[in-house]
DOBALUM-738385 format. One record per atom (N, C-alpha, C): residue number from 1; residue in one letter; atom name; x, y, z. Coordinates in steps of 0.1 Angstrom, whole numbers, plus 5000, padded with zeros to 4 digits. Last residue first. Example, Ala and Ser with C-alpha at 12.3 -4.5 7.8 and 13.67 -1.06 7.14 Angstrom:
<rs>
(r 2,'S','N',(5128,4978,5071));
(r 2,'S','CA',(5137,4989,5071));
(r 2,'S','C',(5129,5000,5079));
(r 1,'A','N',(5132,4943,5078));
(r 1,'A','CA',(5123,4955,5078));
(r 1,'A','C',(5132,4967,5078));
</rs>
This chain:
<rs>
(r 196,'X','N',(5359,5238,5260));
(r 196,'X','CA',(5358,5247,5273));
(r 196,'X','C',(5366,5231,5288));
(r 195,'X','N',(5357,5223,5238));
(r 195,'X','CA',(5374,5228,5242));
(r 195,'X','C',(5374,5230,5252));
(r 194,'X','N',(5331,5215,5235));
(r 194,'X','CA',(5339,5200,5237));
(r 194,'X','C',(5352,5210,5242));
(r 193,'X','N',(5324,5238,5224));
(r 193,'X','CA',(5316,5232,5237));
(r 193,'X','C',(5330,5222,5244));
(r 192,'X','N',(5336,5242,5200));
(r 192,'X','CA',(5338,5252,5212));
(r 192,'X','C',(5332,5242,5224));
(r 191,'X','N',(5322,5220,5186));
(r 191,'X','CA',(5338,5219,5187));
(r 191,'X','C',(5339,5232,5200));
(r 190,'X','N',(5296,5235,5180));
(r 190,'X','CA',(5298,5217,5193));
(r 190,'X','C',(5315,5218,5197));
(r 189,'X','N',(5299,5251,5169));
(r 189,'X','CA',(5300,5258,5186));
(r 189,'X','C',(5298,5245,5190));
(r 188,'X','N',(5309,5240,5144));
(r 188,'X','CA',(5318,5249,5149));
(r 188,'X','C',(5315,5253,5163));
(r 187,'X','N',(5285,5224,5141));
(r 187,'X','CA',(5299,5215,5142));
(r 187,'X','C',(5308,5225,5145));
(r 186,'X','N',(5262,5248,5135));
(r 186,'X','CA',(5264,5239,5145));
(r 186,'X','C',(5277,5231,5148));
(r 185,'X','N',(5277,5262,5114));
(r 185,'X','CA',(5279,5269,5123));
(r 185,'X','C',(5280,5254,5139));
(r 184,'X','N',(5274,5243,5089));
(r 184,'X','CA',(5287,5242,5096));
(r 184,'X','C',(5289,5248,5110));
(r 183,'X','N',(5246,5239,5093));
(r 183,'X','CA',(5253,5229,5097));
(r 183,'X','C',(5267,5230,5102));
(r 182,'X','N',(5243,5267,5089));
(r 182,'X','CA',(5237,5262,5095));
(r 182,'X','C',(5242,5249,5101));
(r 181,'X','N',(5249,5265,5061));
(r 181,'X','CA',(5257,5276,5071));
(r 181,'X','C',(5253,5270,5082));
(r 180,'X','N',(5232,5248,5045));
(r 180,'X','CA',(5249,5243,5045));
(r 180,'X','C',(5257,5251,5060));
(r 179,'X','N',(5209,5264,5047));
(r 179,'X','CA',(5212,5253,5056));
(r 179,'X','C',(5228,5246,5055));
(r 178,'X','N',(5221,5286,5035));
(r 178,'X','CA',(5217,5287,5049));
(r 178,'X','C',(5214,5276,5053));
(r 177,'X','N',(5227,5277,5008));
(r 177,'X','CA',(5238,5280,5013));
(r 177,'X','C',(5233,5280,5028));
(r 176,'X','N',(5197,5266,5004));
(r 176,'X','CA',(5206,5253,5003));
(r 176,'X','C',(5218,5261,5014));
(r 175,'X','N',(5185,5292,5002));
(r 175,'X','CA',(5182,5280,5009));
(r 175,'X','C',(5186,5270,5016));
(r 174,'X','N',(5205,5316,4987));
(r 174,'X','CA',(5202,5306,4991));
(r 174,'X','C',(5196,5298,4996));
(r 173,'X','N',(5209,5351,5004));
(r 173,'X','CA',(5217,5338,5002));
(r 173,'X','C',(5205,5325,4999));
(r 172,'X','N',(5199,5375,5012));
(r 172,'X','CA',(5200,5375,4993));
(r 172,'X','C',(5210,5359,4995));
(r 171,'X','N',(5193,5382,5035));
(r 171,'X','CA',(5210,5384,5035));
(r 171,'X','C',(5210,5379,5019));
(r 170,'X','N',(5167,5385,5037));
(r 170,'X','CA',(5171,5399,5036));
(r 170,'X','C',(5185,5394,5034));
(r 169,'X','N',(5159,5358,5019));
(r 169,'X','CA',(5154,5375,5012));
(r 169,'X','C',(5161,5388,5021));
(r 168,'X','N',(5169,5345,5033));
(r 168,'X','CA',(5171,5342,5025));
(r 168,'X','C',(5168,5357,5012));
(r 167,'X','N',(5152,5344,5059));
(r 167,'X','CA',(5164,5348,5060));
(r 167,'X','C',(5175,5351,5043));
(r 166,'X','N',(5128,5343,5052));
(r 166,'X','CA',(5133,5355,5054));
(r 166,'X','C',(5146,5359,5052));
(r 165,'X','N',(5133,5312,5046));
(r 165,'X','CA',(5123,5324,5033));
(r 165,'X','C',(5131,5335,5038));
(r 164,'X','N',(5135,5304,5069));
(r 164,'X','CA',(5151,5305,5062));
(r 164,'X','C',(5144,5313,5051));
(r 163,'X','N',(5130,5328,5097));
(r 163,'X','CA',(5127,5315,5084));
(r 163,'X','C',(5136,5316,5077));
(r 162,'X','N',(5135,5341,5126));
(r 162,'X','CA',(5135,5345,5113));
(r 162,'X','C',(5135,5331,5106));
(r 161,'X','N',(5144,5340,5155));
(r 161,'X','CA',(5134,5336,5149));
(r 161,'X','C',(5131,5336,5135));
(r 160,'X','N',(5166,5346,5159));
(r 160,'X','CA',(5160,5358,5161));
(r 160,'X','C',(5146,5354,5157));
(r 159,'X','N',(5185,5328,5148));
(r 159,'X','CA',(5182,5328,5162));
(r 159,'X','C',(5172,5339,5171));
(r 158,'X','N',(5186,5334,5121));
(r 158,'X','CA',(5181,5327,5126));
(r 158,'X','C',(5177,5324,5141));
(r 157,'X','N',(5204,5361,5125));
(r 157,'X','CA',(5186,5360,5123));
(r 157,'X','C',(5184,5347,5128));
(r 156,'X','N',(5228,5351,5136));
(r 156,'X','CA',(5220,5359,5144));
(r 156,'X','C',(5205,5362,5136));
(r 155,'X','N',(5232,5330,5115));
(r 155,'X','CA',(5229,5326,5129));
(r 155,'X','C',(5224,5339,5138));
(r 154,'X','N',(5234,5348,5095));
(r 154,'X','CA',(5225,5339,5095));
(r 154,'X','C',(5223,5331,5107));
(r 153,'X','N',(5259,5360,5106));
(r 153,'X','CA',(5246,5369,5101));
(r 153,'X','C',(5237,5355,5100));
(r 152,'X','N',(5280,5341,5107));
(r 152,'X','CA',(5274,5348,5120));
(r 152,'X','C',(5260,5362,5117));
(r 151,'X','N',(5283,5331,5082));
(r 151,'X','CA',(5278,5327,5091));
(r 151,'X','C',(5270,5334,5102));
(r 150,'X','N',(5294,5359,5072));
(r 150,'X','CA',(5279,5352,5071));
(r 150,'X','C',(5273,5344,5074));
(r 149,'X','N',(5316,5358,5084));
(r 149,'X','CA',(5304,5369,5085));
(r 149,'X','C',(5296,5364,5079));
(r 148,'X','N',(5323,5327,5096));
(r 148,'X','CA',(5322,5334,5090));
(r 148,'X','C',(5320,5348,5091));
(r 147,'X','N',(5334,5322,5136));
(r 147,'X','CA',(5328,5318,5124));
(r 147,'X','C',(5331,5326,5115));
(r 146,'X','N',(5353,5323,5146));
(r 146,'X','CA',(5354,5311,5146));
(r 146,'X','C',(5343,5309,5135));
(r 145,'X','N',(5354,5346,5159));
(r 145,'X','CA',(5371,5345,5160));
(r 145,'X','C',(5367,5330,5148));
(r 144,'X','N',(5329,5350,5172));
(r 144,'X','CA',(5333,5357,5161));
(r 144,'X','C',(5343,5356,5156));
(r 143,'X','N',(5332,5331,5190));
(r 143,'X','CA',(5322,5328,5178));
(r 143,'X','C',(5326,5339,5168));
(r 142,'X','N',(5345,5338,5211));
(r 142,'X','CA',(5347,5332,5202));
(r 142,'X','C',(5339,5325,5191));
(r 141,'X','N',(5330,5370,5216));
(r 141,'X','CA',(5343,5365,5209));
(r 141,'X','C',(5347,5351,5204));
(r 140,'X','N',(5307,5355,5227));
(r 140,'X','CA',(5304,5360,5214));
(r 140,'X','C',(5323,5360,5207));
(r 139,'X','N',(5320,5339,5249));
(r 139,'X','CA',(5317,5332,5238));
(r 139,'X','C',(5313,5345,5230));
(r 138,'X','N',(5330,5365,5263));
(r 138,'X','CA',(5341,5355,5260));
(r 138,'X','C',(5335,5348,5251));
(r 137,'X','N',(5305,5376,5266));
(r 137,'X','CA',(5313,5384,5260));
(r 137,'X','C',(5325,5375,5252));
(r 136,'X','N',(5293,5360,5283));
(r 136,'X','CA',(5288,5359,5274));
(r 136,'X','C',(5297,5369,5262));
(r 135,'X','N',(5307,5359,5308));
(r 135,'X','CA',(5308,5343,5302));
(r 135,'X','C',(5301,5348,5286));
(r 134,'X','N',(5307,5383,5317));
(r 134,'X','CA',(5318,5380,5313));
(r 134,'X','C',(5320,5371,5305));
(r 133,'X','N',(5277,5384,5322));
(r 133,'X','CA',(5284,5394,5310));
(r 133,'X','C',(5298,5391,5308));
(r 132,'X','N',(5279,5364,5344));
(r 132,'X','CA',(5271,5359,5333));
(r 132,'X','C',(5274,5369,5318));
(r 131,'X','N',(5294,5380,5363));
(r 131,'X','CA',(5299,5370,5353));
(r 131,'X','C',(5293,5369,5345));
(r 130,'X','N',(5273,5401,5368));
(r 130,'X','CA',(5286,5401,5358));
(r 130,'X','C',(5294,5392,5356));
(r 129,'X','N',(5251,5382,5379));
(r 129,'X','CA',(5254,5391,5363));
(r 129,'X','C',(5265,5397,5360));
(r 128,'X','N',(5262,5377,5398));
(r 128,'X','CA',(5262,5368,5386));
(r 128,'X','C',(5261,5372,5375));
(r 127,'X','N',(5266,5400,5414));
(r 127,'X','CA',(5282,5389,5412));
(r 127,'X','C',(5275,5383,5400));
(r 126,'X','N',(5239,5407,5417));
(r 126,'X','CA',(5250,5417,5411));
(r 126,'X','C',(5260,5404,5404));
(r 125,'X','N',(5219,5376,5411));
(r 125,'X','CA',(5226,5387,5417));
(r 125,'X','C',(5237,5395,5416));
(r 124,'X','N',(5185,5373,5393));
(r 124,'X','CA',(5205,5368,5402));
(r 124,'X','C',(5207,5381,5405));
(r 123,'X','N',(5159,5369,5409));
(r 123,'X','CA',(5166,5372,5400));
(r 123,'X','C',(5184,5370,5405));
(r 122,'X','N',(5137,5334,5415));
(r 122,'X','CA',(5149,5346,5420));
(r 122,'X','C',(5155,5355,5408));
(r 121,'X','N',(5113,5327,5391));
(r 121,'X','CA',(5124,5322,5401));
(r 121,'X','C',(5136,5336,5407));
(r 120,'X','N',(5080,5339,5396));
(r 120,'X','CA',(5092,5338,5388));
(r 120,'X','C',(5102,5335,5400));
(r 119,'X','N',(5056,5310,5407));
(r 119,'X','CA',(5062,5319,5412));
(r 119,'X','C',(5075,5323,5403));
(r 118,'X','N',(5027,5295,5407));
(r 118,'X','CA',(5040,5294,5401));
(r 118,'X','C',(5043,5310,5404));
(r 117,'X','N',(5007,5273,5427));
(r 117,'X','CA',(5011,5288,5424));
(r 117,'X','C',(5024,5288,5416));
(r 116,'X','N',(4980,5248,5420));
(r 116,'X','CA',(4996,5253,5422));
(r 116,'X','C',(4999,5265,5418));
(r 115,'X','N',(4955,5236,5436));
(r 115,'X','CA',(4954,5247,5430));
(r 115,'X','C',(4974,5251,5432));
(r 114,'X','N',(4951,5202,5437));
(r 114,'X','CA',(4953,5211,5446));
(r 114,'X','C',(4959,5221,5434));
(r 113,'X','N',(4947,5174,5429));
(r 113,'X','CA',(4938,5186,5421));
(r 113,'X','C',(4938,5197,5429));
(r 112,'X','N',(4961,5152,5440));
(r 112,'X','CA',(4966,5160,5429));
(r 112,'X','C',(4959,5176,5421));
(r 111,'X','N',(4958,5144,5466));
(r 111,'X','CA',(4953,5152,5462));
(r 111,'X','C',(4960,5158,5454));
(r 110,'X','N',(4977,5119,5468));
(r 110,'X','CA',(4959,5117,5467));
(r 110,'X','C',(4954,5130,5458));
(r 109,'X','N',(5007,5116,5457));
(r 109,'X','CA',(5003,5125,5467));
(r 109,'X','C',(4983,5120,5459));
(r 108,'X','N',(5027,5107,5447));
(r 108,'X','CA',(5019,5094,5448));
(r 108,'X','C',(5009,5101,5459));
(r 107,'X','N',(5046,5122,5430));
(r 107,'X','CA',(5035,5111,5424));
(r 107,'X','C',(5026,5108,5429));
(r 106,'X','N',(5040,5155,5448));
(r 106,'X','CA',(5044,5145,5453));
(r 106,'X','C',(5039,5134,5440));
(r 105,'X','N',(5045,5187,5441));
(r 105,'X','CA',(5038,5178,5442));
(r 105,'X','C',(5045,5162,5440));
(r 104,'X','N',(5065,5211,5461));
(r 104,'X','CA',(5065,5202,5448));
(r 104,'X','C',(5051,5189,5453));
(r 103,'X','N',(5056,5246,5459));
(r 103,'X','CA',(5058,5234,5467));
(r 103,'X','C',(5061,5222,5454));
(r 102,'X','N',(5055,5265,5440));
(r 102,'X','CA',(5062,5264,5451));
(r 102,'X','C',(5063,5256,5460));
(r 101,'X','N',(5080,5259,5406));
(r 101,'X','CA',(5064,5257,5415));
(r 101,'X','C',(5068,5267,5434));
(r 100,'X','N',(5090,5286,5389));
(r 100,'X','CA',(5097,5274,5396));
(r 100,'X','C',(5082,5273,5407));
(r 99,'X','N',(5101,5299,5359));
(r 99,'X','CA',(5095,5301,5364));
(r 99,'X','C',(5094,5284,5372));
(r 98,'X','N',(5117,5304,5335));
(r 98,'X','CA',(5124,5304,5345));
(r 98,'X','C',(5113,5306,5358));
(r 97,'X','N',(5098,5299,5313));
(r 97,'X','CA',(5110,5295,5314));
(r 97,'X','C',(5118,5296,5330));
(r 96,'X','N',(5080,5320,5319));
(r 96,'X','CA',(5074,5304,5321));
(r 96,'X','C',(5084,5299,5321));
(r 95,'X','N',(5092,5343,5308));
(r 95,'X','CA',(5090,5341,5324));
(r 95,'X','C',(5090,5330,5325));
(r 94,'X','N',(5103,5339,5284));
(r 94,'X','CA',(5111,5338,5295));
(r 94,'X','C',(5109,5336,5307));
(r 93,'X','N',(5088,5341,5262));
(r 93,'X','CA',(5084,5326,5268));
(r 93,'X','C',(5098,5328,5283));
(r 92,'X','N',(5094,5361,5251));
(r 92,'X','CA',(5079,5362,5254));
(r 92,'X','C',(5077,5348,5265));
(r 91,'X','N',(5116,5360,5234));
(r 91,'X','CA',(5116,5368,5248));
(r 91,'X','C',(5102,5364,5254));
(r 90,'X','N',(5124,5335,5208));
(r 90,'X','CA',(5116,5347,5216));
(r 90,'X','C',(5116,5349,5228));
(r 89,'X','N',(5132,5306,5216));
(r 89,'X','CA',(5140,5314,5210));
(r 89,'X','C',(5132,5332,5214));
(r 88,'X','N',(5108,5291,5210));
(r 88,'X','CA',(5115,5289,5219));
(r 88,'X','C',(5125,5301,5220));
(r 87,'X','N',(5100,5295,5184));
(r 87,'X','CA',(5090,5305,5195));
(r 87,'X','C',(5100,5300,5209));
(r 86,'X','N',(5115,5288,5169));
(r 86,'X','CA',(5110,5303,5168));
(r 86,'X','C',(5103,5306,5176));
(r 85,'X','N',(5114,5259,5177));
(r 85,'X','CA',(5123,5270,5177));
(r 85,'X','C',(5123,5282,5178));
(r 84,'X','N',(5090,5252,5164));
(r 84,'X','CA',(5090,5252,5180));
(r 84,'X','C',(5103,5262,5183));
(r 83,'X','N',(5090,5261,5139));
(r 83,'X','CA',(5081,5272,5144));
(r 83,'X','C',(5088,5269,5161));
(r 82,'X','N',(5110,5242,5128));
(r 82,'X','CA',(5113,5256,5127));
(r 82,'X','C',(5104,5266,5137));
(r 81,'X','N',(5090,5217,5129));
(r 81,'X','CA',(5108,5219,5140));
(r 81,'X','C',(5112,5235,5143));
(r 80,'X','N',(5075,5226,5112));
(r 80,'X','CA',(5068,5222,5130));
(r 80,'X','C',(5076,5224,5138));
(r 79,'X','N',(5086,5222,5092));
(r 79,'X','CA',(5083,5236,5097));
(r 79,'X','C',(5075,5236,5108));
(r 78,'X','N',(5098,5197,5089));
(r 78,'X','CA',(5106,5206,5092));
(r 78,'X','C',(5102,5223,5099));
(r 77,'X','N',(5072,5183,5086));
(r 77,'X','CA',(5080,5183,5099));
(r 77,'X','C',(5090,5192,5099));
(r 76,'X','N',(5064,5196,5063));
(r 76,'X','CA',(5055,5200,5074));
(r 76,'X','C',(5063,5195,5085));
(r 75,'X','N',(5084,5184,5042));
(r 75,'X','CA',(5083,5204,5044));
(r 75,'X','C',(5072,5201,5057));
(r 74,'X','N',(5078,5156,5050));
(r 74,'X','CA',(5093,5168,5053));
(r 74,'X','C',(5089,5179,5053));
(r 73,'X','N',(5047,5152,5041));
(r 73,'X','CA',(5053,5154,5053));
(r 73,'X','C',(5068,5155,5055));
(r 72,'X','N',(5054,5164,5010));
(r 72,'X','CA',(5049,5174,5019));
(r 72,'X','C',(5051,5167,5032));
(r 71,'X','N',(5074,5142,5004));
(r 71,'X','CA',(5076,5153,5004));
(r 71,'X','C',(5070,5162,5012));
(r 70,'X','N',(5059,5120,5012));
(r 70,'X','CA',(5072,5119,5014));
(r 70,'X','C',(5075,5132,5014));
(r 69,'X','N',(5036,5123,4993));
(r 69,'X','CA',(5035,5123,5009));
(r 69,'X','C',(5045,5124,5012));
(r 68,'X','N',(5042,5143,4966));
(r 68,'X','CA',(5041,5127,4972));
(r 68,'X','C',(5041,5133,4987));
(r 67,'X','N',(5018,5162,4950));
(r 67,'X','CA',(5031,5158,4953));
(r 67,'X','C',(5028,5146,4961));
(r 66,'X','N',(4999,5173,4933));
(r 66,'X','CA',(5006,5171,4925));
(r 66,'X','C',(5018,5165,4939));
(r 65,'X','N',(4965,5172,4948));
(r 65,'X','CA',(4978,5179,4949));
(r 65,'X','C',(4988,5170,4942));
(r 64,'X','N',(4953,5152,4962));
(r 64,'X','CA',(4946,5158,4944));
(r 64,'X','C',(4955,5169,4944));
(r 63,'X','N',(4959,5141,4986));
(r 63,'X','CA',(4963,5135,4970));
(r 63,'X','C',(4954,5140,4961));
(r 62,'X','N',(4964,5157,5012));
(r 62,'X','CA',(4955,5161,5000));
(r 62,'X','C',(4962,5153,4988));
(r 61,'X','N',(4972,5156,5043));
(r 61,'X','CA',(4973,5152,5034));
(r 61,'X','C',(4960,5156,5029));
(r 60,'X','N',(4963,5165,5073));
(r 60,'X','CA',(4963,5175,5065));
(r 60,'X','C',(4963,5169,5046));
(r 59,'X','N',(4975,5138,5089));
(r 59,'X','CA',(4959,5147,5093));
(r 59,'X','C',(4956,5158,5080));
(r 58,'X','N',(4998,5140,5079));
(r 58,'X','CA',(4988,5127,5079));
(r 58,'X','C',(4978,5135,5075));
(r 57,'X','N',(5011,5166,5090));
(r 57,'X','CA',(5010,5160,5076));
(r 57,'X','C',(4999,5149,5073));
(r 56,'X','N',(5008,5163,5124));
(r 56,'X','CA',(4996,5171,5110));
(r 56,'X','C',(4996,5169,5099));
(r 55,'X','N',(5030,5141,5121));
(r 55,'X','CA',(5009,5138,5124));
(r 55,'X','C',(4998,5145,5119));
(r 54,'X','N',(5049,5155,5116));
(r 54,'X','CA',(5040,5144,5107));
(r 54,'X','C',(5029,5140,5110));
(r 53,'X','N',(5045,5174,5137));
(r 53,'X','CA',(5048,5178,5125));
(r 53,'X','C',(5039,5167,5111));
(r 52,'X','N',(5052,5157,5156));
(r 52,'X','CA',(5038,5166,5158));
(r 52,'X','C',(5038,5175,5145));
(r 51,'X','N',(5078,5152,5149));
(r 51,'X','CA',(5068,5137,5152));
(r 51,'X','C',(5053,5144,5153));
(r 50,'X','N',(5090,5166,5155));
(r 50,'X','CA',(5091,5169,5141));
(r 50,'X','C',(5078,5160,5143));
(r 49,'X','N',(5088,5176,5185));
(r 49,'X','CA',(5083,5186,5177));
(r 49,'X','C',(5081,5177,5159));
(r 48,'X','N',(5105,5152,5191));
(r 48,'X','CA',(5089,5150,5195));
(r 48,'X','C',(5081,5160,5188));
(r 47,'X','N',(5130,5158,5182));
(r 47,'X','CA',(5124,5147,5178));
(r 47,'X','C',(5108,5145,5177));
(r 46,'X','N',(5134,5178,5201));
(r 46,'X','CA',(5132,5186,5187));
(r 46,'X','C',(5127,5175,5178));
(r 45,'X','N',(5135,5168,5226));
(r 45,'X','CA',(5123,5176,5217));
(r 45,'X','C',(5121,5183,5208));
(r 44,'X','N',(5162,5151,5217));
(r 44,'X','CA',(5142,5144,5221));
(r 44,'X','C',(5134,5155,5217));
(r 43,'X','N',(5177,5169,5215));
(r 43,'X','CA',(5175,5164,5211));
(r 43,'X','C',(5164,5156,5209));
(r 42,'X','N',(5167,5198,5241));
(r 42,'X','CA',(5177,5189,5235));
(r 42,'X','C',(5173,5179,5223));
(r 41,'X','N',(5166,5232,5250));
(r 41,'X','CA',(5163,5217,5250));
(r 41,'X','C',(5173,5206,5243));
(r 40,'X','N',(5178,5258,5254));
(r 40,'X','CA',(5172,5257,5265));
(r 40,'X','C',(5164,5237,5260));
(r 39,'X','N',(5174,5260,5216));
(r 39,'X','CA',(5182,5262,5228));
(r 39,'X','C',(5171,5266,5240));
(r 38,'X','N',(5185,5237,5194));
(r 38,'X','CA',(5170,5239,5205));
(r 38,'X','C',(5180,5248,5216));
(r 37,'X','N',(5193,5230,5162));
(r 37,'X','CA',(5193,5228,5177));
(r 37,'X','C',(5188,5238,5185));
(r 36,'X','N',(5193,5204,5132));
(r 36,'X','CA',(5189,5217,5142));
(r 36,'X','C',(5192,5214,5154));
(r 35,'X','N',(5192,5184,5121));
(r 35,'X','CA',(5198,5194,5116));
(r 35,'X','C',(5193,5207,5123));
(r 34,'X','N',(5183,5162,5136));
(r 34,'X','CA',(5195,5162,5136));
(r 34,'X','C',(5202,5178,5132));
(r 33,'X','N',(5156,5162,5124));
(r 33,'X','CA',(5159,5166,5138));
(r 33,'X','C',(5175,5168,5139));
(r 32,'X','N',(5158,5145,5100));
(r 32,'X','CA',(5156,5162,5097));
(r 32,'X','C',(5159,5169,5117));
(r 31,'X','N',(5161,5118,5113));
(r 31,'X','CA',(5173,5127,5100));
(r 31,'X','C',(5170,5142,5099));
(r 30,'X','N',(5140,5117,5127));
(r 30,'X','CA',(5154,5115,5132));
(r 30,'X','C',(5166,5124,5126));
(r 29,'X','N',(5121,5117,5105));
(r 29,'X','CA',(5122,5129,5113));
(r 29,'X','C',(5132,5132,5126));
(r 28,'X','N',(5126,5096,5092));
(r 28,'X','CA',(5128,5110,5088));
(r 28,'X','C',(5126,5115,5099));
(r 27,'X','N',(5119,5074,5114));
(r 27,'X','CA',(5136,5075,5109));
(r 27,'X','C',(5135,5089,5103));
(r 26,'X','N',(5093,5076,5113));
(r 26,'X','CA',(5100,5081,5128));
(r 26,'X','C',(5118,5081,5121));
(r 25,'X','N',(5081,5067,5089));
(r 25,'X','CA',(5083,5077,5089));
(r 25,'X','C',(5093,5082,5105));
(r 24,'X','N',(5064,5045,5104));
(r 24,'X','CA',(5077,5040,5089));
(r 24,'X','C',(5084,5054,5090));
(r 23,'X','N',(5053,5050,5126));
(r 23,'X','CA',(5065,5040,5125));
(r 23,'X','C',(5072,5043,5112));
(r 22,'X','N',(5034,5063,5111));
(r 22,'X','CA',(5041,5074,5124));
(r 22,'X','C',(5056,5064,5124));
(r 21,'X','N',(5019,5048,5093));
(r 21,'X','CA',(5029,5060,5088));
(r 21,'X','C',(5040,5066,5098));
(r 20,'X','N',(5010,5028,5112));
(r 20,'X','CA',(5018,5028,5099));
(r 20,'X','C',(5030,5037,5093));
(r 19,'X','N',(4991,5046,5125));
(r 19,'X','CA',(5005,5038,5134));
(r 19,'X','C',(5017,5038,5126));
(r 18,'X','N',(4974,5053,5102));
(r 18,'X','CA',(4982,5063,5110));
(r 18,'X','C',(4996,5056,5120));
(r 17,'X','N',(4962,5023,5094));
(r 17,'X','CA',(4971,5031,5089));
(r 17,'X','C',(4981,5043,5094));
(r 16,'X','N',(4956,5019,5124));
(r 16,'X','CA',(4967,5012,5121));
(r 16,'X','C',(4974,5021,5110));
(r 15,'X','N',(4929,5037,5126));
(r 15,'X','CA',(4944,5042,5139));
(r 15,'X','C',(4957,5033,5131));
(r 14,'X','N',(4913,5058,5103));
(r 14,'X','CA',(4919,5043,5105));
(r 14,'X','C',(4934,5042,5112));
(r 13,'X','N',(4907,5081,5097));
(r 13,'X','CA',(4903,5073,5112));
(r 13,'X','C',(4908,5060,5113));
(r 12,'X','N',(4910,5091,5075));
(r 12,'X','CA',(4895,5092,5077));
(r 12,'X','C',(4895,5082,5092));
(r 11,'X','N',(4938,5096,5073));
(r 11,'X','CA',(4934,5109,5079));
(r 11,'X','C',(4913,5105,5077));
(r 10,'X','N',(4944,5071,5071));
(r 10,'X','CA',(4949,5074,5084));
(r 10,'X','C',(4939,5092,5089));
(r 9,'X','N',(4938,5066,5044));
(r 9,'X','CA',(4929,5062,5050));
(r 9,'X','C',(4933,5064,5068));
(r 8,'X','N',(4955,5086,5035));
(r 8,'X','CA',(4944,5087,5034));
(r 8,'X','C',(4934,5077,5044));
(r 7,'X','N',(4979,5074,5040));
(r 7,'X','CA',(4980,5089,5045));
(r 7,'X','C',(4962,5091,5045));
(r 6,'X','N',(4977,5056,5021));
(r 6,'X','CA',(4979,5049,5039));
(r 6,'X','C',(4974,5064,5050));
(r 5,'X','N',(4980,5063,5000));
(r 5,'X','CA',(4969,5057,5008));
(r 5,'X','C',(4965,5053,5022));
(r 4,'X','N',(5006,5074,5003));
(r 4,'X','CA',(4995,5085,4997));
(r 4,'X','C',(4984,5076,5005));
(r 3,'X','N',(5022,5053,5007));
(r 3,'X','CA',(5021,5059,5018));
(r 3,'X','C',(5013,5070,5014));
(r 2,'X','N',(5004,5019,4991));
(r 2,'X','CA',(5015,5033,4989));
(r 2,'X','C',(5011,5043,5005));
(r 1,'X','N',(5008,4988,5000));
(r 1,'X','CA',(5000,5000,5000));
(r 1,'X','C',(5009,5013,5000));
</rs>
């Protein structure tokens, strides 16, 4: 059974076809998760983003459209990967990010339906923030000592949330060159990670 049909009879309710697809397809979205990275997460959730990517492809598939499933679920897992990024990456998610319960609830506590207060976590303190300006001054230098200038222009949009469409219309590069930049940038701040 082709994966157009399988896509079809998954998006009228049929749980095996959908299993089908989520199984046969978990290797792509292994391979497209690899090409990115998450800051403030890791690997699994940029796995679990592409995995909520192909399920809307399933759920969304149209065979009266000229392409193969193969294809549109990639472009919809990669831009499920892209959006979680883009919004990880924005200022807007900082509080919830650093935001800490105030009691902790227990597994095996009865009353789990107790009303939890979340509170922003401490702000630091003088001493930290100037390290934290000292630790961040030392990596932008070596990022600047280590990457391109166009590297480091398409990693500061991209990290700004920006699409590679955007990115691609305001620095006039490519597709292909910003994901090539993209790759090398990542193998250039894993190699900094691994020296510190």
């Amino acid at each position: 059974m082709t994966d157009e049909l399988l896509a079809l009879k998954a998006k009228n309710g049929e749980e095996e076809a959908m299993n089908e697809l989520l199984t046969k397809y978990k290797s792509t979205v292994n391979m497209l998760a690899r090409s990115y990275f998450l800051i403030g997460g890791d690997m699994e959730d940029i796995v679990q983003e592409g995995m909520i990517g192909l399920y809307k492809a399933i759920r969304s598939f149209n065979n009266e459209k000229s392409v193969s499933f193969k294809t549109f679920a990639s472009v919809c897992i990669k831009h499920q990967i892209q959006n979680a990024i883009r919004k990880a990456s924005s200022q807007k998610n900082m509080l919830l990010s650093s935001a800490l319960p105030i009691y902790e609830v227990e597994d095996n506590e009865d009353d789990m339906d107790k009303n939890e207060i979340i509170l922003p976590s401490q702000l630091p303190s003088p001493d930290d923030t100037i390290v934290a300006n000292e630790n961040m001054k030392e990596l932008k230098k070596k990022i600047n000592e280590n990457l391109s200038l166009m590297e480091i222009k398409i990693l500061s949009l991209y990290l700004k949330g920006y699409s590679y469409n955007e990115i691609s219309e305001i620095g006039r590069y490519s597709k292909k060159s910003i994901d090539n930049a993209l790759s090398r940038i990542k193998n250039k701040l894993n190699f900094l990670k691994k020296a510190e």
